[in-house]
SEDRENZA-178012 format. One record per residue (C-alpha): x, z, y; residue number from 1. Coordinates in pm, 1 decimal, m for minus. Each point is the difference from the previous one (the first is absolute). Example, Ala and Ser with C-alpha at 12.3 -4.5 7.8 and 13.67 -1.06 7.14 Angstrom:
2
rec X:1230.0&Z:780.0&Y:m450.0&i:1
rec X:137.0&Z:m66.0&Y:344.0&i:2
END
This chain:
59
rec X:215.2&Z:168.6&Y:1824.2&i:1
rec X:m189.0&Z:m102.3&Y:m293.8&i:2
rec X:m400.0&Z:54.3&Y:10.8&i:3
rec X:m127.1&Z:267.0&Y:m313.0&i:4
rec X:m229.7&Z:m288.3&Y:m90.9&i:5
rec X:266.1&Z:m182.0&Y:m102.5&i:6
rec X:132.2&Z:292.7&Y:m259.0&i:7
rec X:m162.8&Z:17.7&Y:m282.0&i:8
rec X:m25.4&Z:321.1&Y:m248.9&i:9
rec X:95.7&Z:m17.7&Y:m381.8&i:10
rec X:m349.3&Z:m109.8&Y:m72.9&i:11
rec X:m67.2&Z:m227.9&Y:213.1&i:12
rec X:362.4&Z:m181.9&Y:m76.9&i:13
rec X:m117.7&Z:57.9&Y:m387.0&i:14
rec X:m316.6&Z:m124.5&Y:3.7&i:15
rec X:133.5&Z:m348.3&Y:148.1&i:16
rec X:286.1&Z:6.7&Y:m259.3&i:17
rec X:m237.5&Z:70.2&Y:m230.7&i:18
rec X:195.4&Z:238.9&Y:m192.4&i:19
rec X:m33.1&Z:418.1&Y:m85.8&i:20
rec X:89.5&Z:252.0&Y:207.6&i:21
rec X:320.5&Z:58.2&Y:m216.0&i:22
rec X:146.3&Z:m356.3&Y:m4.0&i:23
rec X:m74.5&Z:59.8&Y:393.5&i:24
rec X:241.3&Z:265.6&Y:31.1&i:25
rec X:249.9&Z:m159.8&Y:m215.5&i:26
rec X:22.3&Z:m273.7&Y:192.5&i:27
rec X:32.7&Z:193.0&Y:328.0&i:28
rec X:258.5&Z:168.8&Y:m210.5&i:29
rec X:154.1&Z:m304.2&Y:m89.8&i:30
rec X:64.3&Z:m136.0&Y:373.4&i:31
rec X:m369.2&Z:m106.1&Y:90.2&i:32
rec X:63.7&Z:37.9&Y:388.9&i:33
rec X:m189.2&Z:342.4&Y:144.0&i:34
rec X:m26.5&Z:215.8&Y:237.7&i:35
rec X:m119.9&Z:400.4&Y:m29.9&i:36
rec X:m163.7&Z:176.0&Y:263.8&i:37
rec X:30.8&Z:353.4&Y:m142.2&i:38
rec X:m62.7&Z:11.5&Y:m393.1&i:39
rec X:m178.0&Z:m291.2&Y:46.5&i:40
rec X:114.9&Z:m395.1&Y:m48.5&i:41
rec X:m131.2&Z:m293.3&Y:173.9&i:42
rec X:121.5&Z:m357.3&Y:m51.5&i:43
rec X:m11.9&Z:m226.8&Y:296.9&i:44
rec X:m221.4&Z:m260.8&Y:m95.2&i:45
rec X:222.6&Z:m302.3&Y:131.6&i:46
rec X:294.8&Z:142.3&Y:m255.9&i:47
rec X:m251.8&Z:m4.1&Y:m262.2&i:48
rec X:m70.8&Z:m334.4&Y:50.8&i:49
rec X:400.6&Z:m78.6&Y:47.2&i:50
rec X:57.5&Z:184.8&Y:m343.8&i:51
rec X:m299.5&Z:m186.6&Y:m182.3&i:52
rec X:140.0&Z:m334.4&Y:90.3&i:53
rec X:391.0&Z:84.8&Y:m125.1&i:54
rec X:m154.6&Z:152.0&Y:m317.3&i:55
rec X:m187.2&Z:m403.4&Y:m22.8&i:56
rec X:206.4&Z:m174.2&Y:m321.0&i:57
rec X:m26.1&Z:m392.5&Y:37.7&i:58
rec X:m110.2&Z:m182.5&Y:m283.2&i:59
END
């Protein structure tokens, strides 16, 4: 079972994205990988990392 340091809330995941809180929830909307406990999301930090490096274009 994954530790709840390792979830992160909608800021927390925002603020190293560095986007607003809408684009957030768009891309949670969008597929982002998340969990909710409750009303409440969390993304687990190691799928934020996964999803950062497919969204990486090569140049």
């Amino acid at each position: 079972m994954e530790n709840n340091n390792n979830l992160l809330t909608i800021d927390e995941a925002r603020s190293i994205l560095r986007v607003g809180r809408n684009v957030m929830y768009d891309l949670v909307k969008s597929g982002m990988p998340h969990i909710k406990v409750g009303k409440q999301i969390r993304i687990p930090q190691e799928a934020l990392t996964a999803w950062i490096k497919n969204q990486t274009i090569a140049s």
